[in-house]
Structure formats: structure tokens, C-alpha cells
C-alpha positions as CSV (number, residue, x, y, z in Angstrom):
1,X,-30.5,21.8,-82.5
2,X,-29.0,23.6,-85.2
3,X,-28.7,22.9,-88.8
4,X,-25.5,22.3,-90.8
5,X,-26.0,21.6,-94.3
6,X,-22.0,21.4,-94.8
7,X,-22.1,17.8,-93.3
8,X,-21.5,14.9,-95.8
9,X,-25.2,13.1,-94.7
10,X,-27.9,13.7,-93.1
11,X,-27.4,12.8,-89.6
12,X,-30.2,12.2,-86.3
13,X,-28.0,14.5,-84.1
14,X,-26.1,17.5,-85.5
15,X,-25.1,21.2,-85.0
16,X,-23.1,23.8,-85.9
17,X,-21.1,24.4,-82.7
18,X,-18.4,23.0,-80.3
19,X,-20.1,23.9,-77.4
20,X,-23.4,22.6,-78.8
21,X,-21.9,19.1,-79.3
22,X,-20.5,18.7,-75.6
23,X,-23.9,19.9,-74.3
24,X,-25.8,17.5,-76.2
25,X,-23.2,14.2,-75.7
26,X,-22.6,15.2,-72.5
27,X,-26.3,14.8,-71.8
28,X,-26.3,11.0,-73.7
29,X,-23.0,9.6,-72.4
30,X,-22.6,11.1,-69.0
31,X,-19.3,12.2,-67.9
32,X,-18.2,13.6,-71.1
33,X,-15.5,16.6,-71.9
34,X,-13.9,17.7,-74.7
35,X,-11.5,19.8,-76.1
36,X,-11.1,21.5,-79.8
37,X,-7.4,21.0,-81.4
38,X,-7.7,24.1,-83.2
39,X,-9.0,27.4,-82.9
40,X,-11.6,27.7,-86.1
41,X,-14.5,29.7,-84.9
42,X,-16.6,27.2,-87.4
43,X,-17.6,23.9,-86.2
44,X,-20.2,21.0,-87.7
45,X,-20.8,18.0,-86.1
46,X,-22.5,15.1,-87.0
47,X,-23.9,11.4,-85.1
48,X,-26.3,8.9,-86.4
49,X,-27.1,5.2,-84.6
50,X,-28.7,2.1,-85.4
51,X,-28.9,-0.3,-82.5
52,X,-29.8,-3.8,-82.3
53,X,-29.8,-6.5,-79.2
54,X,-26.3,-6.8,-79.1
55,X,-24.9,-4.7,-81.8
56,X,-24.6,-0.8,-82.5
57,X,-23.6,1.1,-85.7
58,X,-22.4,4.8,-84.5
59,X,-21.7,6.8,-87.7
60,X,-20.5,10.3,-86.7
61,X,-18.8,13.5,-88.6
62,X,-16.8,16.1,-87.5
63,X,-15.4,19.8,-89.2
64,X,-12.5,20.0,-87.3
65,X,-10.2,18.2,-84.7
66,X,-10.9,17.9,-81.0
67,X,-10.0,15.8,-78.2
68,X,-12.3,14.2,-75.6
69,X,-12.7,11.7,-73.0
70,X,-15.9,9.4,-71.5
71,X,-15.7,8.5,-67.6
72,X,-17.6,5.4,-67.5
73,X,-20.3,5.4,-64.4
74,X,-22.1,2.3,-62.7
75,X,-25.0,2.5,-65.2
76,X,-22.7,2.6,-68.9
77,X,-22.3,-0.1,-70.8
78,X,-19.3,-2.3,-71.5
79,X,-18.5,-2.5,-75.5
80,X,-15.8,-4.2,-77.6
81,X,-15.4,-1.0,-79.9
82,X,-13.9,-1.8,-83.8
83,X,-13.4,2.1,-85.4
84,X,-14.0,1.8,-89.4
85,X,-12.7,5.4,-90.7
86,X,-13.9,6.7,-94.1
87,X,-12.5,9.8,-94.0
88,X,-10.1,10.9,-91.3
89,X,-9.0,9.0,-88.5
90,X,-9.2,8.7,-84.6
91,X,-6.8,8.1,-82.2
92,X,-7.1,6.6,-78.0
93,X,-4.0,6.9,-75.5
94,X,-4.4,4.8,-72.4
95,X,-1.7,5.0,-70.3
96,X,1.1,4.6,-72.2
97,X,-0.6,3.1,-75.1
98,X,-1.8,4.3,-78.3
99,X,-3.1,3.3,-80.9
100,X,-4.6,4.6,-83.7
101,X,-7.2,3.9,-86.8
102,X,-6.9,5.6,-90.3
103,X,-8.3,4.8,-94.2
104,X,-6.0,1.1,-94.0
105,X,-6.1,0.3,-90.6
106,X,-8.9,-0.9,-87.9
107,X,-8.4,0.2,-83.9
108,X,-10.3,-2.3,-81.7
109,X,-10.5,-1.2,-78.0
110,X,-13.1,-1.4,-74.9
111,X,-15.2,1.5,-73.8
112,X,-14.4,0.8,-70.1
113,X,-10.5,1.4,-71.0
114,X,-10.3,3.9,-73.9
115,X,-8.6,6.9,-71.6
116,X,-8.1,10.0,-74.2
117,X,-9.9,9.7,-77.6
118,X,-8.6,12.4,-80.3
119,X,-10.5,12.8,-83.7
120,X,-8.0,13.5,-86.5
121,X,-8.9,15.2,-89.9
122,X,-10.9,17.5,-91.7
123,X,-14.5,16.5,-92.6
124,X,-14.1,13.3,-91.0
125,X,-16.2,10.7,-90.9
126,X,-15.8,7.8,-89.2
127,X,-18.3,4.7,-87.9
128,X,-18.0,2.7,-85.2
129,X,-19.3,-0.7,-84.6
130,X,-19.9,-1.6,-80.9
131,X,-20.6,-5.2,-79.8
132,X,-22.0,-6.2,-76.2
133,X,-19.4,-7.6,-74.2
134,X,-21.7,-10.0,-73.1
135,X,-20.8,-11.6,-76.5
136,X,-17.7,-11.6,-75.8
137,X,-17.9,-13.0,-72.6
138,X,-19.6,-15.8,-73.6
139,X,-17.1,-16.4,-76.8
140,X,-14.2,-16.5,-74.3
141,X,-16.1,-18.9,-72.4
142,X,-17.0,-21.3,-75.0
143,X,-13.3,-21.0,-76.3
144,X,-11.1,-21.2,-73.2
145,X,-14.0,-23.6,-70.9
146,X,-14.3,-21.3,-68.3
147,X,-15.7,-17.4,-67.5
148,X,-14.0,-14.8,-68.2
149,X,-12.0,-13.0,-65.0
150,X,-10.7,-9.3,-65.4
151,X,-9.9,-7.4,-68.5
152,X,-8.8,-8.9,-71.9
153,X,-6.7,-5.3,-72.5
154,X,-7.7,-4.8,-75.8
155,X,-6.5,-1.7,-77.9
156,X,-5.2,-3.0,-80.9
157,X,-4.1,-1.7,-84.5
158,X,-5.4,-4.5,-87.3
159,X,-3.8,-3.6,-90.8
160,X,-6.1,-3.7,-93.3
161,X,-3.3,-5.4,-95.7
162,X,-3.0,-8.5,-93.4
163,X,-5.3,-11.7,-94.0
164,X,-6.7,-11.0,-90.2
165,X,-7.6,-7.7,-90.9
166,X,-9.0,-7.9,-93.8
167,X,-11.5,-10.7,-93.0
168,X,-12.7,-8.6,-89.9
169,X,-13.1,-5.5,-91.6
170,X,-15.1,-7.3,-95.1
171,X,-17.4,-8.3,-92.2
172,X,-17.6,-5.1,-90.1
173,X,-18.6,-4.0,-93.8
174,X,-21.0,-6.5,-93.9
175,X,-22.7,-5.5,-90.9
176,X,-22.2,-1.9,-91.2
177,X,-24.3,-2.1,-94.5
178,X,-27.0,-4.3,-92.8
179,X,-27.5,-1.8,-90.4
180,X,-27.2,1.6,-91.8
181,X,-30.5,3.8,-93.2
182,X,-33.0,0.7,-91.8
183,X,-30.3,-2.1,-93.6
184,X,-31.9,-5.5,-94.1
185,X,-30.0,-6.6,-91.1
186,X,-32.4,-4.4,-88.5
187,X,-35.6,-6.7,-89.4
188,X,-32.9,-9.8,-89.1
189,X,-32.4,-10.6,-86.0
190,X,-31.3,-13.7,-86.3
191,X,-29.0,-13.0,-88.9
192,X,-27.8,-10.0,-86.7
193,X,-26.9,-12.4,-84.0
194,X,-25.0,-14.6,-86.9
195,X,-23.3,-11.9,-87.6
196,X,-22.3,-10.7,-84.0
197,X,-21.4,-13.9,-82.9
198,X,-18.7,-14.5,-86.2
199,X,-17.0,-11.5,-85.6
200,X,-16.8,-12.2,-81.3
201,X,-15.4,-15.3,-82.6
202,X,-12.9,-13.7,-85.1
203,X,-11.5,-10.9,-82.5
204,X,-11.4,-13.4,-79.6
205,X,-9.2,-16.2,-81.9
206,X,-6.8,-13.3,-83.8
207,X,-6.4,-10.4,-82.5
208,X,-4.1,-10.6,-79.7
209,X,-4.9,-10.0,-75.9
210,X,-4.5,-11.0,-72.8
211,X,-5.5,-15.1,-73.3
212,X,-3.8,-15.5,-76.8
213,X,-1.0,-17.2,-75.4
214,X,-3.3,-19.9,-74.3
215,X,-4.9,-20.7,-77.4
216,X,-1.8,-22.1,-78.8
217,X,-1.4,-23.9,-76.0
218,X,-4.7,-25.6,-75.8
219,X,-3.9,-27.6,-79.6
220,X,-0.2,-29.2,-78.9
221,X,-1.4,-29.7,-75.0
222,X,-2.9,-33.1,-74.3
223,X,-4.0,-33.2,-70.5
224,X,-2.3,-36.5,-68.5
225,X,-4.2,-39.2,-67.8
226,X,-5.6,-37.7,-64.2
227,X,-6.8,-34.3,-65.2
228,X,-8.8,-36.3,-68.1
229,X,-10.5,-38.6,-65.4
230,X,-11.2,-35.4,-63.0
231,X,-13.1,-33.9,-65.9
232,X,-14.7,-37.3,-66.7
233,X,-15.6,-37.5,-62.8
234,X,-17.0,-34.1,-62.9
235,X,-19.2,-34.9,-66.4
236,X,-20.6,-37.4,-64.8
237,X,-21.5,-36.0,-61.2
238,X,-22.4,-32.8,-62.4
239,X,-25.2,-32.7,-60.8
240,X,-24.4,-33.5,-57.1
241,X,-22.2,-31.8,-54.2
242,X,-18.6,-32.2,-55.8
243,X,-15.4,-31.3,-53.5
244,X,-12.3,-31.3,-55.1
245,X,-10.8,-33.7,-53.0
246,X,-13.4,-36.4,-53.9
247,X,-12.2,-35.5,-57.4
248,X,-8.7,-36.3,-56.6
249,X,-9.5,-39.5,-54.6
250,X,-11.1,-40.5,-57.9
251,X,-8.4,-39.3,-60.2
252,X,-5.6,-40.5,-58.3
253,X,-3.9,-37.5,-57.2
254,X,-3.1,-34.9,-54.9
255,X,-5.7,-31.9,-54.5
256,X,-2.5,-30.0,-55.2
257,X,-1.4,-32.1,-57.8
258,X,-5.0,-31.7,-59.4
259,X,-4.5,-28.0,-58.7
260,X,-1.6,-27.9,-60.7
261,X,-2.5,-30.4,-63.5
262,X,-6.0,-28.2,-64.2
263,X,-3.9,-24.6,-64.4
264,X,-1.1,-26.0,-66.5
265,X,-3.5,-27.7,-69.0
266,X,-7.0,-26.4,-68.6
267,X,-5.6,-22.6,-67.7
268,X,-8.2,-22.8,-64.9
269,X,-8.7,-24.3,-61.0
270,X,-10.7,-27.7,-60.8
271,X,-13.5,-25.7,-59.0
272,X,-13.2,-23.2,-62.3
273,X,-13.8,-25.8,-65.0
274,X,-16.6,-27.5,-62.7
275,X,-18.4,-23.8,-62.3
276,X,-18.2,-22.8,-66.1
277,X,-19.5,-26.9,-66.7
278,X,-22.3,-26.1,-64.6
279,X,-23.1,-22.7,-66.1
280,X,-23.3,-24.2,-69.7
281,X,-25.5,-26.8,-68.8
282,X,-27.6,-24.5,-66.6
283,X,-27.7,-22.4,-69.9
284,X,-28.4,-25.1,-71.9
285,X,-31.5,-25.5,-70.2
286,X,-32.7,-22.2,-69.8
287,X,-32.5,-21.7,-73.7
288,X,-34.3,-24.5,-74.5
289,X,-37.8,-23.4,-74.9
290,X,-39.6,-27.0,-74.4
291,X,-38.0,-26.8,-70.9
292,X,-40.7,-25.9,-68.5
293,X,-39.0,-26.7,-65.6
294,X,-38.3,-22.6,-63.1
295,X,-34.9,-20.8,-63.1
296,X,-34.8,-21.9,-59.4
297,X,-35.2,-25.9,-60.4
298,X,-32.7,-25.3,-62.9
299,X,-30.4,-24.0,-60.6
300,X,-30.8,-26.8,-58.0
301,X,-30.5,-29.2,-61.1
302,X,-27.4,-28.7,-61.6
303,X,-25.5,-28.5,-58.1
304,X,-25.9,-24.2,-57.5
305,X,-27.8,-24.7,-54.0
306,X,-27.4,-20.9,-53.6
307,X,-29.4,-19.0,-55.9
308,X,-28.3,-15.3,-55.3
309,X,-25.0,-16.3,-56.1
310,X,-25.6,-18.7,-59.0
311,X,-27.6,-15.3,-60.8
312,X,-24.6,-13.0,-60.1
313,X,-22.1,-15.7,-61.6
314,X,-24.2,-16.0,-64.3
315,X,-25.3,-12.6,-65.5
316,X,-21.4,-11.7,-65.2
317,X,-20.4,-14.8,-67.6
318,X,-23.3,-14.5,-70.1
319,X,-24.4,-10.9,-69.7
320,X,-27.8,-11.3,-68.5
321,X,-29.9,-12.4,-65.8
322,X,-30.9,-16.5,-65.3
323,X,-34.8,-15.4,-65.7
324,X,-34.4,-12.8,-68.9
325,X,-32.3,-16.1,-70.7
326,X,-35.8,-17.9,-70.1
327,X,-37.7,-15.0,-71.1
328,X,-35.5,-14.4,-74.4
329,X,-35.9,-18.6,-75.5
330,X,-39.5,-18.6,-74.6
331,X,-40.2,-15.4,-76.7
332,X,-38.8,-17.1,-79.7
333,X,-40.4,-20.7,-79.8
């Protein structure tokens, strides 16, 4: 690859062409084309990385302006993305929404739904924190008490003035500087994780998408008197074959009136809140490393008699397989 000593750092990947940079992220991302905004015959590029288990810094430069756009295929992965320019700015249009991240303001997206990226500036450089959206999932989860179904249509502008975006960008700063040149955060994993986990927890509670309207709900909402004693019944039969109008008979109600009770108050079917009840306590069990009981007693523990299906609910609420959560606990006792 070419040298370019007109770049601001030193940088893993880096050359002196246009061309030279599509061939070489082409190559790393897959379906990738791009597009320069102007016609200067001189062009330097720039891309570092630092990856972790669930977290990675991408700290890139660019000369000039250019346009581009990643097709995700079966085998990418899914990121929440939050852009941190230094110098410069970047800019995505999805459909008929942009948004935009510059020297005072942050642009969170997903990878899956970015449509047109365009790289603004001269000398830019910009990094780019991208965190698993296995995290994610698994925040939304925990928050709203039951998996997470579709997109959260995320592409968001966070003002670096407001209290919100100030407290996520200090700690994208935070992790940034853990993890760039060898930071103390790559031989940190568990303070990596900390880390990760705070800022899932940050996006998912302020920055608006698709469930915010719920979580406003979920303080001034008490559930009546039946849905509390559906979820009581299901606590305490967790275990065992549950149908949801057993649950009724014992609340008192309707299996429509249930229906309705559990999506007005819980934002989620009775069958729902039972499946993501079963999933934590399966995943409960599966992290704990003095549990020696197998993935498949596990499963029939707690009421999934079908254990194909139990590993694909699971891996698409948490991320991962049952049997690499059991690999991953045991590896750390």
C-alpha cells in the first residue's frame, strides 16, 4: 500500500489514492462503493482500529470529500455506530432522513440502516465508536422486560451543548482514550465491558427511538390488580407448561382481557413477558460458572422443551449462542 506522509497520524491502513482506498475497503467490508465529491487529482486516506469483545474504535482520515455506501450481506455485523468528529464532519441520508455529525454535535445510527454516508471536510478526521448490538439488545431487554422485535430506527443528531449529549460524548471520550495506540482499556476487559454496558444504557434511556414513548409510560403506569397476579402466576410456575388461559383462570380474567391488560401496561403479549422471564433465568444460569448442570438441562429447566428453537430465541435476544454464554462464564471463574 502506498505511503502518505501528509496524513495527521500514523495509520494501519493508508494510501495515497481514491481508487486505492475502494480496492482495499471494498476487500474488508464487502459491498462497498464510493464516489469522490471533487475532482483533486491528490488523494490520502487514512484507517486505524482497535477492537475489543463488544466494542470497536475506527479512527479514519481523509484529503478530500467523497461519498460512499456499505450493502450489508448475511455475514456483516450489526453495530450501534456514535461518529466523534475531530476535524471535519460526516453526514448519512436514509430515506428521507439525514443527519449529520460535526466539531459540536454527535450522529448515532446503525450499520444495517445507514443508506448514503458522505465525508465532509478537508483533512478530516473523524473516529467512530461501534458497539455490538448484542449489547443493545440485551439493554432493551432488561429495560422494557422483554426481547427486542424489529428495528429501534436510530439516526440521531445529540448536541454536544445539551446535558444528554454531553454525558455520552465525555464517555465515548473515555472509551476512545482507553482504546486508542494499546489504551489501558485493551488489557481491561472487564472495565471494557463497564464501559460498553454504561453507554448501551445511556443511548437506550435518552436518545430517542422507536420504544421512548414507553419508558415514560412504564414510571406513572401501575398494572391493575390482574396483570400483577398473571405475572405473579408466571414467577411462580416458571418452570412448568404455562398456557395463557391457565394464567387468566388464575388472574381472574379473560385471555383477551389479559391480552389487553399485558400490551397496555407491560407493552408486550402475556406469552412475551413469560418468554423473556424464561430467557433471563435461563441466562442466569448459563452465566453462573458454579452451574454445572448442560445447556440442554438448562433449557428443559426452565419450560423450553424445544431446544432448536430455545437457541435461535436466544442468540437473537442476547447475541450469542446458549453454549458460547457457558463457554464465556466458565472461561472466567
Amino acid at each position: 500500500m502506498e505511503d502518505d506522509q501528509s496524513l495527521p497520524l500514523t495509520f494501519r491502513y493508508r494510501g495515497a489514492s481514491f481508487d486505492n482506498m475502494i480496492e482495499t475497503l471494498g476487500s474488508a467490508f464487502g459491498t462497498f462503493s464510493a464516489e469522490p465529491a471533487g475532482r483533486s487529482k491528490e488523494f490520502s486516506w487514512g484507517i486505524d482500529l482497535a477492537v475489543t469483545k463488544s466494542t470497536i474504535l475506527v479512527r479514519g482520515s481523509h484529503q478530500d470529500q467523497f461519498t460512499f455506501r456499505v450493502e450489508p450481506i448475511s455475514e456483516t455485523a450489526q453495530y450501534l455506530c456514535i461518529i466523534v468528529p475531530r476535524s471535519g464532519g460526516m453526514g448519512i441520508t436514509r430515506g428521507s432522513r439525514c443527519g449529520q455529525a460535526s466539531a459540536s454535535q454527535l450522529l448515532l445510527y446503525t450499520n444495517y440502516e445507514a443508506g448514503e454516508v458522505a465525508m465532509y471536510g478537508q483533512n478530516s478526521l473523524i473516529d467512530e465508536l461501534l458497539i455490538d448490538w448484542s449489547v443493545i439488545r440485551q439493554t432493551v431487554a432488561q429495560i422494557f422486560e422483554k426481547p427486542l422485535d424489529g428495528s429501534l430506527e436510530f439516526l440521531f443528531e445529540l448536541e454536544g451543548a445539551t446535558a444528554c449529549g454531553a454525558t455520552i460524548q465525555r464517555l465515548a471520550e473515555t472509551i476512545i482514550d482507553g482504546m486508542n495506540e494499546d489504551g489501558l482499556l485493551m488489557s481491561s476487559p472487564i472495565a471494557m465491558a463497564n464501559l460498553t454496558q454504561a453507554m448501551a444504557d445511556l443511548v437506550v434511556r435518552q436518545v430517542p427511538h422507536r420504544l421512548t414513548p414507553f419508558l415514560g409510560k412504564k414510571v406513572h403506569m401501575i398494572a391493575p390488580r390482574h396483570v400483577r397476579r398473571a405475572i405473579e402466576f408466571m414467577h411462580e410456575h416458571i418452570d412448568q407448561p404455562i398456557t395463557m388461559p391457565l394464567v387468566a383462570e388464575f388472574a381472574g380474567v379473560s385471555t383477551r382481557a389479559l391480552e389487553t391488560g399485558f400490551r397496555m401496561f407491560k407493552y408486550v403479549t402475556p406469552a412475551g413477558y413469560l418468554l423473556a422471564l424464561r430467557l433471563q433465568a435461563a441466562r442466569r444460569d448459563l452465566l453462573n460458572p458454579a452451574n454445572d448442570e448442560s445447556v440442554k438441562a438448562i433449557c428443559l429447566k426452565w419450560g423450553f422443551f424445544h431446544f432448536g428453537r430455545f437457541s435461535a430465541v436466544y442468540a437473537s435476544t442476547y447475541g450469542e449462542k446458549p453454549s458460547q454464554t457457558r463457554l464465556r462464564s466458565r472461561a472466567l471463574n
